[in-house]
C-alpha positions as CSV (number, residue, x, y, z in Angstrom):
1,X,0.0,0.0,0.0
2,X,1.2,3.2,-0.9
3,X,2.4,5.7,1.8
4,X,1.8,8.4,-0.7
5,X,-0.5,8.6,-3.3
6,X,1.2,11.0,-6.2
7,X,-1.7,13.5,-7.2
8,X,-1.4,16.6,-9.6
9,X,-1.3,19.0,-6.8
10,X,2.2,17.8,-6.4
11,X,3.4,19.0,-10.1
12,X,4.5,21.7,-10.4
13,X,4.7,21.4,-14.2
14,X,8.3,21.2,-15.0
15,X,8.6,17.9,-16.7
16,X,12.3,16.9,-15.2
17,X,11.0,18.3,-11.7
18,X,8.2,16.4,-11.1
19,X,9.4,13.2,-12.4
20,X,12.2,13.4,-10.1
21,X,9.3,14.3,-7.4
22,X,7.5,11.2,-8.2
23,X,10.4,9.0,-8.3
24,X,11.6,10.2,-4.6
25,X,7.8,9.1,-3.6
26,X,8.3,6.1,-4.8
27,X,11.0,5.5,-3.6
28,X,9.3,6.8,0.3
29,X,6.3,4.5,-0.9
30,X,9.2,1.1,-0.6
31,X,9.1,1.7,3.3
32,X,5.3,0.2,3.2
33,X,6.8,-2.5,1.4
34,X,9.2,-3.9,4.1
35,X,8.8,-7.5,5.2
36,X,8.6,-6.5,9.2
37,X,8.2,-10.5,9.8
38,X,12.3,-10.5,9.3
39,X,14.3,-8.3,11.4
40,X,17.6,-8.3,9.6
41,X,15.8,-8.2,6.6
42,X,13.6,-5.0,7.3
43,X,16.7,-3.3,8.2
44,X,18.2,-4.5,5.0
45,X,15.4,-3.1,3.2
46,X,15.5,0.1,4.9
47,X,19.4,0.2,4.6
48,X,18.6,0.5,1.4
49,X,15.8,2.9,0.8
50,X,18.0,5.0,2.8
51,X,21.2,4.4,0.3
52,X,18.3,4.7,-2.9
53,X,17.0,8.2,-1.1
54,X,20.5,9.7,0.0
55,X,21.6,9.1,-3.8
56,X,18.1,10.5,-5.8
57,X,17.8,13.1,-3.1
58,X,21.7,14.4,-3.7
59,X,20.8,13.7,-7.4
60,X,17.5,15.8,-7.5
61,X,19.0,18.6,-5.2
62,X,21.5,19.0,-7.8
63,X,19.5,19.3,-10.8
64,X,16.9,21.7,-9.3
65,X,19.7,23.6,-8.0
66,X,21.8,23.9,-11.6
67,X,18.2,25.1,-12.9
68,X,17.5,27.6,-10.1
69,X,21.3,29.1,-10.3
70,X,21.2,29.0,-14.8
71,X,18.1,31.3,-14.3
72,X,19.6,33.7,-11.4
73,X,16.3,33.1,-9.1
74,X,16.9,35.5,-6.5
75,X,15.9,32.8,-3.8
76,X,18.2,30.2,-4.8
77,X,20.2,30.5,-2.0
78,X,17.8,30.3,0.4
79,X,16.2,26.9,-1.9
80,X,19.9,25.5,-1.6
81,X,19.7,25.6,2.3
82,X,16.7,24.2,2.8
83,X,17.8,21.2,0.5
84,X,20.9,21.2,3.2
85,X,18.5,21.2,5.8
86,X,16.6,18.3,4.3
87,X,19.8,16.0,3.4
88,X,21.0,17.0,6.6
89,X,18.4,15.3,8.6
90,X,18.2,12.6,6.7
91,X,21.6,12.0,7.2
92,X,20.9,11.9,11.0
93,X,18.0,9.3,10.7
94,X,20.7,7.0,8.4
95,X,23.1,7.4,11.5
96,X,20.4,6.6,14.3
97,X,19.2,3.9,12.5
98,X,22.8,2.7,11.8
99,X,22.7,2.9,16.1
100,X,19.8,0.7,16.2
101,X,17.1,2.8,16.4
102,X,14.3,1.3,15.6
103,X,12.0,4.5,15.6
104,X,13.5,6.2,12.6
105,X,11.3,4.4,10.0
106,X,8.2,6.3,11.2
107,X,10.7,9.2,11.8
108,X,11.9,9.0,8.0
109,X,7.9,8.6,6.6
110,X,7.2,11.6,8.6
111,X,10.3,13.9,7.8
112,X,9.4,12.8,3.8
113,X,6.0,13.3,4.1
114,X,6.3,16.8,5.5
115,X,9.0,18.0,3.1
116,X,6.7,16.6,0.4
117,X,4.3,18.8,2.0
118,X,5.9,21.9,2.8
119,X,9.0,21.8,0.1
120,X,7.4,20.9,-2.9
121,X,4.1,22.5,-2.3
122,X,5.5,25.7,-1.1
123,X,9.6,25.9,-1.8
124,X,9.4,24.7,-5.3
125,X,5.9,26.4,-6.4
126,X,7.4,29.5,-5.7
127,X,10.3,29.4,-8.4
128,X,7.6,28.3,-11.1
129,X,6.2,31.8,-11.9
130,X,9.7,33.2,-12.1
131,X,10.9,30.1,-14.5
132,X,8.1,31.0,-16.7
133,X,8.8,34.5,-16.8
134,X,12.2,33.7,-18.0
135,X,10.2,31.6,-20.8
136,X,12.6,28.6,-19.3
137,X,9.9,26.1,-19.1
């Protein structure tokens, strides 16, 4: 069962963007997937949705970022940091779970969720209008 259902409130009409978008959700939506019945093996599934998110998260950051800074947006800075911010904690739940938390599952569905939320609804719909001023996409 899906954790998160994509829907086209999400897009934010830039095709590269939101494919990237929906590939990070599906990505979250492997956690729901995770055979629970098997210890070692639920952490090795999470082990690696962590490795898959770290990578297409650094990977998405990067190519949102080289298309903010090409067009001068006047926020980029501020965009970059909260993509710190983001990778940042992430990279906190990898370590605690790496300590044997067992907690940071939920943790990482709610840290994801929220910057679904909050980044891509909010961040990321902001720099749309100025993209299509520049007639970039």
């Amino acid at each position: 069962m899906a954790i998160i259902t994509w829907i086209d409130e999400y897009n934010v009409n830039i095709k590269v963007i939101d494919e990237q978008h929906q590939h990070l959700v599906n990505i979250l939506n492997r956690i729901s997937e995770v055979d629970i019945a098997d210890e070692d093996k639920e952490k090795r599934q999470i082990r690696r949705v962590f490795a898959e998110l770290a990578d297409y998260m650094t990977y998405h950051f990067d190519t949102e970022e080289e298309i903010l800074k090409a067009a001068n947006y006047p926020y980029f800075q501020w965009h970059k940091q909260q993509h710190y911010e983001l990778a940042k904690q992430l990279l906190e739940l990898q370590i605690s779970f790496s300590k044997g938390d067992s907690t940071v599952s939920v943790e990482l569905l709610e840290l994801l969720n929220h910057w679904l939320i909050d980044h891509i609804l909010d961040s990321d719909k902001k720099y749309v209008p100025f993209l299509h001023s520049k007639s970039l996409f």
